[in-house]
N, C-alpha and C positions, 0 to 999 in steps of 0.2 A: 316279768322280772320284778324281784320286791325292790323298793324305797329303801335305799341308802339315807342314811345322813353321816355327813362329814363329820370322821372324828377329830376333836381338840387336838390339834395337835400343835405342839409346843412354839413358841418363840425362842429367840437371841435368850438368855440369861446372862449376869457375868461372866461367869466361867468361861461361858462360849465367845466373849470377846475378850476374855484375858487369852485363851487359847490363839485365837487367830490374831490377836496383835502381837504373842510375840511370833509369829510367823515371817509378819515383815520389820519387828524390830532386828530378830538375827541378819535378813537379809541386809537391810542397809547396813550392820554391824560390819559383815564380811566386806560391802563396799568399802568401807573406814576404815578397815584393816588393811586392805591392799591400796590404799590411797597414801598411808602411812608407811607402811613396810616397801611401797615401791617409786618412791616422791624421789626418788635420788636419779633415778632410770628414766629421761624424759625424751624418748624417741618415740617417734607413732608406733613403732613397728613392735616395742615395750606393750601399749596402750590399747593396739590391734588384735596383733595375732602373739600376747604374753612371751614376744624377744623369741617366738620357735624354740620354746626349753620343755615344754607339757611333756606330762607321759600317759598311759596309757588307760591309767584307772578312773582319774576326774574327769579326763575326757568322755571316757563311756558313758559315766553318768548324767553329766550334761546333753551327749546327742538325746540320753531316752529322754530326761525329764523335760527337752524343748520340744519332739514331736509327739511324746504323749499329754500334749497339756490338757488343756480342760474340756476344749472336743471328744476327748477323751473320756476324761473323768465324769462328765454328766451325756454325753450322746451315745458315747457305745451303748454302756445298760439299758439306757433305753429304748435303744436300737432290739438289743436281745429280747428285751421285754414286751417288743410290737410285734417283730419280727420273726423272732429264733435264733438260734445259737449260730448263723452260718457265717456271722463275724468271725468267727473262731478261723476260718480260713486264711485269714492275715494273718497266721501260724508261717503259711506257704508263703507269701506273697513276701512277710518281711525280709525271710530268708534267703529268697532269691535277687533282693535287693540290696539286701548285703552283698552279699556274694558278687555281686555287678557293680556294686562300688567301689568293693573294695580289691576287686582284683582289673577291675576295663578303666573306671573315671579315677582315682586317687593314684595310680602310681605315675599318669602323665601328668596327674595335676603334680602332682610335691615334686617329681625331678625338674620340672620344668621351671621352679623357683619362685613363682608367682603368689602375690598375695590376696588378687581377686580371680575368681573365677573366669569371671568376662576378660580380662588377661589375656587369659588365653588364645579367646579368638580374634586381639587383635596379631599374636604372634601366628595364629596360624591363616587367619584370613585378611583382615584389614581392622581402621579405627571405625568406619561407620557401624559393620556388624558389631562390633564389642558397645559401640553407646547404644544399638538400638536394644540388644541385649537388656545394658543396664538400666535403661529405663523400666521395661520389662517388667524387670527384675523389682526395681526401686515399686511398682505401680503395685503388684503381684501382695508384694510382702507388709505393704502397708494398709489393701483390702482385708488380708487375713489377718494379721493381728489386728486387726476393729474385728473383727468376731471374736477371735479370742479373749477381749478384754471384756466386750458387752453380754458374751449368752453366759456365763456363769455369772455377771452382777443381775443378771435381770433373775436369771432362773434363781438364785439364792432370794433374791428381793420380795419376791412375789410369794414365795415360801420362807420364810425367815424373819423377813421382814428386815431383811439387812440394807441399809439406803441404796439404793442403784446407783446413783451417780456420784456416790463417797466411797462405795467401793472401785468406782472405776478410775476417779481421779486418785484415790488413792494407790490403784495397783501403778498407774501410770508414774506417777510421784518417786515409788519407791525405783521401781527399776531404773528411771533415768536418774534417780540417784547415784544406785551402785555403778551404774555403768558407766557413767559421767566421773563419779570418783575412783575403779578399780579398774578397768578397760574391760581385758576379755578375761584374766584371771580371777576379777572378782564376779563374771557372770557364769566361769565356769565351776569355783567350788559355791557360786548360793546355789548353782542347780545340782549338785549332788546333792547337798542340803535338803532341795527339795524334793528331791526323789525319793530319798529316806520316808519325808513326811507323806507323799502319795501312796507311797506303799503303806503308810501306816494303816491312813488314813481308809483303805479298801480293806484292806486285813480284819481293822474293826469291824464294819459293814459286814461282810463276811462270817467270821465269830456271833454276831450279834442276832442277825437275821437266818444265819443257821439253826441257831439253837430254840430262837422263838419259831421255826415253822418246821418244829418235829426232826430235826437232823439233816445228815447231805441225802441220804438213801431217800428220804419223803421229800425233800427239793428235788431231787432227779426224777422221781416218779411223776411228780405234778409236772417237770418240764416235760415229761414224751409223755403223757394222757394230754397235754394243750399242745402236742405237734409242734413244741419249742427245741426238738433237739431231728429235726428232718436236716440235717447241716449237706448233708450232698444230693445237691439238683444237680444233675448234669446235663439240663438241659440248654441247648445252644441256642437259643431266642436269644438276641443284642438287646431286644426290649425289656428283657426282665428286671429287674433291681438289682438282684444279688442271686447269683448263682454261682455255683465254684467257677465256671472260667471268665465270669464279669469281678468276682474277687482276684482270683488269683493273676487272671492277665491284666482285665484292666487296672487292678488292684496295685499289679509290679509297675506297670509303666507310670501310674500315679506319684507313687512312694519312690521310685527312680529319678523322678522329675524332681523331688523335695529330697532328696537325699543323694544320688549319684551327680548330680551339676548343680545344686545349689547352693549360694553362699555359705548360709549359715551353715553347713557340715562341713564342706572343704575349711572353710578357714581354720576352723576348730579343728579338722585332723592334720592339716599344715603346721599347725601350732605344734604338732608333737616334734618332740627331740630326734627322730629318726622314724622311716616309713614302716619299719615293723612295729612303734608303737603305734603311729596311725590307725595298719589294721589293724592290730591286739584292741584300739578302742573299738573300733570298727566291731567286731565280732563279738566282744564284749558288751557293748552295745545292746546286739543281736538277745544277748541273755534277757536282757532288761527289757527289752519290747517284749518277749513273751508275755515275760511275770506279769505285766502290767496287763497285757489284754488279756491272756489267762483269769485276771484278776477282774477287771470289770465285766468278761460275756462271763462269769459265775455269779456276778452282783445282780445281774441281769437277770440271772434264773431264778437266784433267791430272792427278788422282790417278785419277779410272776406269781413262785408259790405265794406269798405274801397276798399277794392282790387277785389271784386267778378269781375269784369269787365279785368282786368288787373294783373294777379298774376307776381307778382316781381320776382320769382322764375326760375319761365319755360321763364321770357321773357328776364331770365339772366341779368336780375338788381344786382342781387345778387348771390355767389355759394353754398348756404348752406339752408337748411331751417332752421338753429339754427340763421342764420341772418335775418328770419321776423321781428323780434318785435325792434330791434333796427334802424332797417331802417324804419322800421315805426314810429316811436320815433321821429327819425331824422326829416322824411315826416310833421309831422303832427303839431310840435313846430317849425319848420322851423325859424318861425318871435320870437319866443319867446326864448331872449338867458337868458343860465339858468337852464330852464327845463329840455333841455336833458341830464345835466349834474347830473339832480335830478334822471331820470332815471339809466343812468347810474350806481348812486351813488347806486338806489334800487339794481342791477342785482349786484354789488362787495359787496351789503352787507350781499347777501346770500353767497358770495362766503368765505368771510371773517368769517363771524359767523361759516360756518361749517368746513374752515379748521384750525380754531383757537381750534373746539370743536376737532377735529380729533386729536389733534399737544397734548391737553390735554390729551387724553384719551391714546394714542398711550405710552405717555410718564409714565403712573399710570401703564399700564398692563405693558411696559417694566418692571419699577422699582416693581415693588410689584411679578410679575411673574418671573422673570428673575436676574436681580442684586438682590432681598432679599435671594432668593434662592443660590447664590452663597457665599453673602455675608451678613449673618445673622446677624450679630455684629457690624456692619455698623452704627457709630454716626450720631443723630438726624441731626447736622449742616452739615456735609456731605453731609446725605441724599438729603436736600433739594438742596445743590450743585447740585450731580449727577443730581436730578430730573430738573434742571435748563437746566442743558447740554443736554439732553433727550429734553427736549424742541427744544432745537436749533438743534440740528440732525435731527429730524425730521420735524425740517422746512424746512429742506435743503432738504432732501430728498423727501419729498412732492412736494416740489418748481419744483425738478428737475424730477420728475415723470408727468411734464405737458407735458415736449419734447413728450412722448409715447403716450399721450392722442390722438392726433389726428387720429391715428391707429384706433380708435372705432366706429368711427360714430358716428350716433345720440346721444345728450347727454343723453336725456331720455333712451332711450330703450340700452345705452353703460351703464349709469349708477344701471339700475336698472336687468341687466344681472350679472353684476361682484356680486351684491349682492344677485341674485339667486342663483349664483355658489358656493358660501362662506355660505352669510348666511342660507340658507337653511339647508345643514346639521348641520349646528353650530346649526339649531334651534332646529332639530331633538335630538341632543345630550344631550341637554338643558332639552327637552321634555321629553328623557328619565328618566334623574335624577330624574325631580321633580314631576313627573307625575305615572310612573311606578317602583316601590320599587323593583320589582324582578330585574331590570337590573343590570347587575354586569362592573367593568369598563374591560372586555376583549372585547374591540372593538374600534375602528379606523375609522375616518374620513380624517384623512392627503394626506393619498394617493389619493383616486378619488378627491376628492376635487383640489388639486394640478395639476391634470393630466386636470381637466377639463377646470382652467382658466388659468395655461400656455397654453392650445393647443389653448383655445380662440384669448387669447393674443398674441402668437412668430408665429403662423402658417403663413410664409409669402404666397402671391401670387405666384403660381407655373406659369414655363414659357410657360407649356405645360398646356393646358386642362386638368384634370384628370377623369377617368372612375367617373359618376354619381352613387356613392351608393344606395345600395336596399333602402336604409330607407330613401333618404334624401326628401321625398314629405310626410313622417308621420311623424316617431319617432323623424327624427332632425330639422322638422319644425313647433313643436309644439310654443307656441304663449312664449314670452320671461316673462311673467309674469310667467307661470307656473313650472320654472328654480327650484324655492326656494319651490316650495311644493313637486315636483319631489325625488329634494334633502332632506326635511324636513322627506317626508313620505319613502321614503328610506330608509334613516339612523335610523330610528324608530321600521321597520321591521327588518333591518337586524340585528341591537340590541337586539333587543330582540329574534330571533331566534338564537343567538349565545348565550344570556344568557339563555336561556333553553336548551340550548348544553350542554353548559361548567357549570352550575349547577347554576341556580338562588340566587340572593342575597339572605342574610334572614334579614326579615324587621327588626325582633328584635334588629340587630346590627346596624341599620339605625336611628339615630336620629329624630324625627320627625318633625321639624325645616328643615330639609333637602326635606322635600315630601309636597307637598300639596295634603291633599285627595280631591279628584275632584270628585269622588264616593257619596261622603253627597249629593252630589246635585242629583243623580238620584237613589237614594237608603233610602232617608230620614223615609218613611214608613217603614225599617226593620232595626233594629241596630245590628241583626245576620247578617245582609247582608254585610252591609258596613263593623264590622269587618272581614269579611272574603275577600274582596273586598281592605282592609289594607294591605295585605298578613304579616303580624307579626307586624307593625310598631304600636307602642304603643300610639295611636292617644286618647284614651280614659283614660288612666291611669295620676291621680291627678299630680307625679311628670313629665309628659310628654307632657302638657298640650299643644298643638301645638298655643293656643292662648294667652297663659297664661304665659309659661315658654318656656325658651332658654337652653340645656342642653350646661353644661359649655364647655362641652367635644367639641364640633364643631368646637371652635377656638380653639381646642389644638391638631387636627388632623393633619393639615397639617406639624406639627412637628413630630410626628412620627404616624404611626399607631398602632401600638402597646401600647403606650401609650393612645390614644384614646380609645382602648377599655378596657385593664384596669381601665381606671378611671369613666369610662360612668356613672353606678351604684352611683359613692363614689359622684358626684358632679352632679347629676339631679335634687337632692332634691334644690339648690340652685335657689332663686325668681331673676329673672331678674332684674339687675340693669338699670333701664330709663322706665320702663313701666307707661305708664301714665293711670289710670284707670279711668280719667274723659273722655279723647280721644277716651278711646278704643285701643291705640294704643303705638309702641315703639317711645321713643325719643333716637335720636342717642347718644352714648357714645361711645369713643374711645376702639376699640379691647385689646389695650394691660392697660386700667383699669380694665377690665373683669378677667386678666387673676390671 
């Protein structure tokens, strides 16, 4: 192989810091806007989830531009670019995660009135599962955004020459700004904002590196002559990487875990005005994930053709593969000052949207989970205090959670582990509420969950070698997507074989607002089936209407249980307040009008 030498390839110039500052001047702008236009409004519930008025368009934009962040933006291509194009299968995987969201987990979350997630299971199980949930939760969300903040300052840093830890205290900085000054309405129109600039920002790339490497027809050739476009392996090895059904399955119960029970998306589709905007975001959404991975596994191809000759990587142009696409950036605008600064702007405005989204959500489960529960009596104006400060803590702690990022490796396969180990059984848990009525809440996730991603996380390098475990060529090298089904199916089993230990719920005391029967759909021909397939839960009785009517008793659980059951009977006959019957569907109204 002949001797490479690294070409010159360009630095920062003005341009390309006029470009990326005003990236985060707009954002904190849009803080200041919704800090001003809504300073009259001082309810958490304002500050949280934007008073439940959202509709369905900023919504959309906001889910894509928080889970396509910067993992995104510099790991995919380079994933395509090591790999092959069989990223491209998260085509499937998104869709079917939609579809599970938005039709199984969002319509018991929004009838059921709740503002956090975790809510839910203390109405459906007890207080212990919903704290140990939130902790979970709380631990989960503040490992991944310190990836997200650190592998695009480092990967920019090291190519660019853009400071590393000025870009990081800086992205930290802005977000706890806006979020601190606008709540959720200013983090959900800066992520439209920035979804705008992501897409731009690839679109360029795209255009640019098209046209320098002979057109799309000479990109696709070079990708299948380099076996960059073999996209379906169907082979069933759990030890592979990536194969369609380690994409597609493990892939769904991944993105299920981070989208069908997770905060940061329920809240944001809670927020909308009525549950057909939800899903209309919801599905709308759906558009926006394509475009976006569509967009980076093509960047992916057109830097292969770019580099098929000369990989930057092995020829130690560069130390990371999370530094392909920015040094290709750099390579390819070289003459053009400006652009790379647009890029740039693209990969911090995933970064930005989603630990802005994280910084919100983080701060609703603390306050709704944790401070209400201590301090029940807690004034409106307060509230939104505290909820202000909870903002800024967790910027901090975010901010400072990037030092440890480096520990993980790849961003892709760092970041979507932590949410194997988390959210899987969270999903599991989730699945059990609202899917299985006999689950009763005597079981626990905390522990293995816990034990699985500190040992991830603190396990340092030993100075000795240590003995090769029996398992570690199967059971502990299975493919890192199948983390969160592992965990999902798991937690599902062992739930429910501990609730027919310890003696099955009975439906009857189970609200049905709480269960989705998922049975109508494979039991439709027999209606002795499906009720018996209810196991007690009153899914067919006029006052229990699970389409129709909200039993009032749901939001008056988490106040006592005993109370709840008392009153279940006296207050079911009550018609839901906000039901729109031209929609089909509920319109949000505040929990404590209900009550």
């Amino acid at each position: 192989m002949p001797d490479f030498v690294a070409p010159a390839v360009k630095k920062f110039v003005t341009w390309d810091y006029v470009v990326f500052a005003a990236l985060f001047l707009v954002s904190a702008s849009i803080g200041v806007f919704f800090a001003v236009k809504e300073r009259k409004k001082k309810t958490s519930k304002e500050f949280l989830v934007g008073g439940k008025q959202m509709t369905c368009g900023p919504i959309a934009f906001s889910l894509t531009s928080s889970f396509m962040s910067a993992v995104t933006v510099l790991g995919t291509p380079s994933e395509v670019y090591r790999y092959g194009a069989s990223f491209v299968l998260f085509f499937l995987t998104y869709t079917l995660v939609i579809i599970f969201t938005s039709e199984l987990f969002l319509p018991v979350f929004y009838r059921s009135g709740i503002t956090s997630t975790y809510e839910y299971l203390e109405l459906r199980f007890n207080k212990i599962v919903r704290l140990a949930a939130t902790l979970i939760y709380i631990l989960q969300t503040i490992l991944y955004t310190g990836i997200v903040v650190y592998a695009p300052s480092l990967a920019l840093n090291q190519v660019t020459g853009f400071d590393l830890w000025g870009s990081v205290a800086a992205t930290g900085i802005v977000c706890t700004f806006y979020c601190t000054l606008g709540g959720l309405k200013a983090v959900v129109w800066t992520d439209a904002f920035q979804m705008v600039v992501m897409v731009a920002g690839f679109v360029a790339v795209l255009i640019r590196g098209t046209g320098l490497n002979g057109g799309a027809t000479k990109v696709w050739e070079d990708a299948h002559e380099g076996s960059r476009l073999n996209i379906f392996d169907f082979d069933v090895d759990p030890l592979r990487r990536h194969t369609f059904w380690t994409i597609v399955i493990g892939g769904t119960f991944t993105w299920l875990g981070l989208y069908g029970v997770n905060q940061s998306t329920i809240q944001r589709c809670i927020s909308c005005k009525s549950e057909r905007h939800a899903k209309l975001a919801l599905y709308l959404n759906l558009l926006g994930l394509w475009t976006v991975l569509v967009c980076a596994v093509f960047c992916g191809l057109v830097m292969y053709s770019h580099y098929k000759s000369c990989d930057p990587w092995t020829a130690a142009f560069i130390s990371a593969p999370d530094q392909l696409m920015p040094y290709f950036v750099m390579d390819i605008f070289a003459s053009m000052p400006g652009v790379p600064g647009l890029f740039v702007a693209c990969a911090f405005s995933g970064t930005l949207s989603t630990v802005a989204a994280s910084i919100n959500a983080l701060a609703t489960v603390t306050f709704e989970d944790l401070v209400k529960k201590g301090f029940p009596n807690v004034s409106e104006k307060m509230s939104t205090w505290i909820s202000k400060g909870l903002c800024v803590l967790y910027g901090v702690l975010c901010t400072s959670m990037a030092a440890a990022a480096s520990l993980l490796g790849g961003v892709v396969q760092a970041s979507l582990s932590i949410h194997g180990m988390c959210g899987g059984p969270m999903l599991g848990l989730f699945t059990l509420g609202i899917v299985f009525p006999c689950a009763n809440w005597k079981l626990s996730t905390l522990n293995c969950t816990l034990a699985n991603s500190t040992e991830a996380l603190l396990t340092a390098a030993p100075t000795l070698a240590p003995e090769r475990p029996l398992l570690a060529d199967t059971w502990y090298s299975l493919s890192y997507l199948y983390f969160s089904a592992i965990g999902c199916v798991g937690c599902a089993i062992t739930g429910l074989l501990i609730s027919f230990i310890t003696g099955p719920s009975k439906g009857e005391d189970i609200p049905p607002v709480l269960i989705k029967p998922v049975c109508n759909l494979f039991c439709f021909w027999s209606k002795r089936l499906k009720i018996l397939l209810w196991c007690g839960v009153r899914h067919d009785s006029p006052e229990m209407d699970f389409g129709k009517k909200l039993p009032e008793a749901a939001a008056n659980k988490s106040r006592t249980d005993n109370t709840f059951k008392n009153n279940t009977n006296k207050e079911n006959n009550h018609q839901i307040r906000g039901y729109n019957s031209e929609e089909n569907s509920y319109t949000n109204i505040s929990r404590e009008s209900r009550l």
